[in-house]
C-alpha positions, 0 to 999 in steps of 0.5 A: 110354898115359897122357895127354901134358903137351901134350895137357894144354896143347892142351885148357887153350889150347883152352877159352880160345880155341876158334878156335886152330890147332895143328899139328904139325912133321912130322920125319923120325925118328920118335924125336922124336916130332914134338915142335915144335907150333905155336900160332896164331889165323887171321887172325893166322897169321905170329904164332904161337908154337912149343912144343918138346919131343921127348916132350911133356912139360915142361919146354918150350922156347918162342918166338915170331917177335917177338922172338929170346927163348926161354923154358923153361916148367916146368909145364902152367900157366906153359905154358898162361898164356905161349902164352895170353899171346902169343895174346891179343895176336897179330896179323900186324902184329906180324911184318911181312911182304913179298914179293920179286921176286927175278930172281936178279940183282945188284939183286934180290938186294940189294933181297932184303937189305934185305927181309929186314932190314926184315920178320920174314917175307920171301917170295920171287918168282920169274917166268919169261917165256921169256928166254935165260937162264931156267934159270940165272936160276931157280937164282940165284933158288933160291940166293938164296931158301935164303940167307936162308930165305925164308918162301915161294917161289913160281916161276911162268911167263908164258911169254906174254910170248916169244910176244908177243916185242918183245925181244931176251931173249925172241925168239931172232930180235932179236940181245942188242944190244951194250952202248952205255951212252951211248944214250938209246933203249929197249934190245932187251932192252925187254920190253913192260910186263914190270914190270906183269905181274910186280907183278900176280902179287906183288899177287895173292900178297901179299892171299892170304898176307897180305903189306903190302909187295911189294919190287921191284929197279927202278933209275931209271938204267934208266928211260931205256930202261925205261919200267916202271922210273920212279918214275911207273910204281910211283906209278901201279901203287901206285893200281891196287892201291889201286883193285883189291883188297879194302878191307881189303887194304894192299899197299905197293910198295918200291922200295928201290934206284930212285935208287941207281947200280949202285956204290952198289947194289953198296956196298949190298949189301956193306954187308948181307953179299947173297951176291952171289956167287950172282947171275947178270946176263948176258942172253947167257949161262947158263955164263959171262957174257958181258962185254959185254951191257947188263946185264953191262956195268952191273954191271961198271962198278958194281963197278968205281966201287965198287972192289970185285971182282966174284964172278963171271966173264966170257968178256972 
C-alpha cells in the first residue's frame, strides 16, 4: 500500500516541531478511513488544528477552533506550511476556556449561556451531595451539557454532605419548608458551606485541563439566607485560589448572575436562546414541580416579573 498524502504531512509537520501531537478521530464506519486528525503542541492542547480527509489524500479540508474559517488545501506543502503556520503561534490562551458549575437549574443554565458566549471551550460541572431531587438534577444537567456541546463533562458525588445533614434537601428528617419569600432567616434548604466544596472540586479541575475561569450560578438575592452566596464569599475563595495553587495557575471566579434578580435572569437567559425548558428548580419534586418550595417560588415569580411564561409545569 503506497505512502498516504497525510503520512507525508505528519512526517514534514514533524521535522518542524518534533513535540507535536497527532491523533486520529476514532469513527464507527471503517469506510471513512478514520480521516479527521488533529494537529496540537502540549502545553497548547485546546488550539489545535483539524485535517479531514476520508482517504487521506488532498485536497484537505482544515480549521481550527480560533476562528469558524475553513480552508482547502491542494497539496502536501500548502498543507504542511497552514498547520506549521498555526502551530508556530499556538497557544491555550488563544481559545479560552471555563468551567461551569451547572446544577441543572434556571440560574446555572443561564450562567452556562453566558459561558459559552464568552470561552471557545466551555466544560461542564456537575456535583451531587445526597439532595431529594439527585436524579432529576443530573438529567437536566445532562440535557443542558448536550445543548451546547460542552467541551468536557464531569459528574461527581460529595454524598458526605447528606451524611453531615443540617438541611432540608439532604436530611429526609428536616421537612423542605414552605416558601416565605419575605424572611430573613437562613432557609432549611441551607447546605452548610456547599458552595465552597463545589469551588474546590471546579479548582482542582480547572488546573488539570488548563481552564482560566470557573463560572458559577450565585444570585445575592439568595445571600440573605445563603451565606456561600455573597460577593464577599467568592472575593474570599477567589484569594484561597491565588494562595493554594500553583504559581503559574490563573483561575478567575465569575460570578455573572450575582446582582441580577430572578426576572432579569429569566430576561437573561431568553435573551441568549438557554434551552430554559430543560432545567429543573424544584427542591420537592423529581416528576412534577411542586409549586411552593423556595426554590419553585422564586423562579415563578421571576418569570412572572418578566412576563414571560415558564416551560415547565407544576403540581399548583
Amino acid at each position: 500500500m503506497s505512502e498516504r498524502d497525510i503520512d507525508k504531512v505528519i512526517s514534514l509537520v514533524k521535522e518542524c516541531f518534533p513535540d507535536v501531537r497527532v491523533d486520529q478521530l476514532q469513527v464507527s464506519n471503517p469506510n471513512d478511513d478514520n480521516g479527521i486528525w488533529y494537529f496540537w503542541i502540549p502545553g497548547a492542547e485546546h488550539d489545535e488544528i483539524h485535517v479531514e480527509n476520508s482517504y487521506g489524500n488532498c485536497p484537505f479540508y482544515c480549521e481550527t477552533y480560533r476562528s469558524d474559517e475553513r480552508f482547502t488545501t491542494e497539496s502536501i506543502e500548502a498543507t504542511v506550511d497552514l498547520i506549521c503556520g498555526h502551530l508556530a503561534s499556538a497557544s491555550n490562551q488563544n481559545v479560552p476556556l471555563g468551567i461551569c458549575l451547572v446544577s441543572g437549574g434556571l440560574d446555572s443554565c443561564v450562567t452556562a449561556a453566558i459561558a459559552r458566549n464568552e470561552n471557545t471551550h466551555v466544560a461542564m460541572l456537575h456535583v451531587s451531595y445526597g439532595q431529594r431531587t439527585e436524579v432529576r438534577e443530573r438529567e437536566a444537567f445532562f440535557k443542558i451539557s448536550g445543548f451546547y456541546n460542552a467541551f468536557r463533562v464531569l459528574d461527581v458525588s460529595i454524598e458526605y454532605l447528606a451524611k453531615i445533614g443540617g438541611s432540608s434537601l439532604t436530611d429526609e428528617n428536616i421537612a423542605v419548608s414552605e416558601t416565605d419569600l419575605s424572611s430573613k432567616e437562613i432557609p432549611t434548604s441551607y447546605v452548610p458551606f456547599r458552595n465552597a466544596n463545589m469551588l474546590s472540586i471546579a479548582t482542582s479541575w480547572a488546573e488539570v485541563i488548563g481552564a482560566d475561569a470557573i463560572y458559577i450560578g450565585a444570585v445575592a438575592e439568595d445571600s440573605s439566607g445563603y451565606p456561600d452566596c455573597r460577593p464577599e464569599f467568592f472575593e474570599a475563595f477567589q484569594e484561597t485560589i491565588k494562595t493554594g495553587t500553583k504559581p503559574e495557575t490563573h483561575i478567575e471566579i465569575r460570578t455573572p448572575i450575582i446582582h441580577l434578580s430572578k426576572a432579569e435572569i429569566v430576561k437573561k437567559g431568553v435573551e441568549l436562546n438557554a434551552p430554559l425548558h430543560l432545567t429543573w428548580s424544584c427542591y420537592r419534586s423529581e416528576e412534577v414541580a411542586c409549586g411552593t418550595c423556595d426554590s419553585c417560588a422564586l423562579r415563578l415569580l421571576g418569570f412572572e416579573r418578566a412576563g414571560i411564561k415558564d416551560p415547565i409545569s407544576y403540581q399548583r
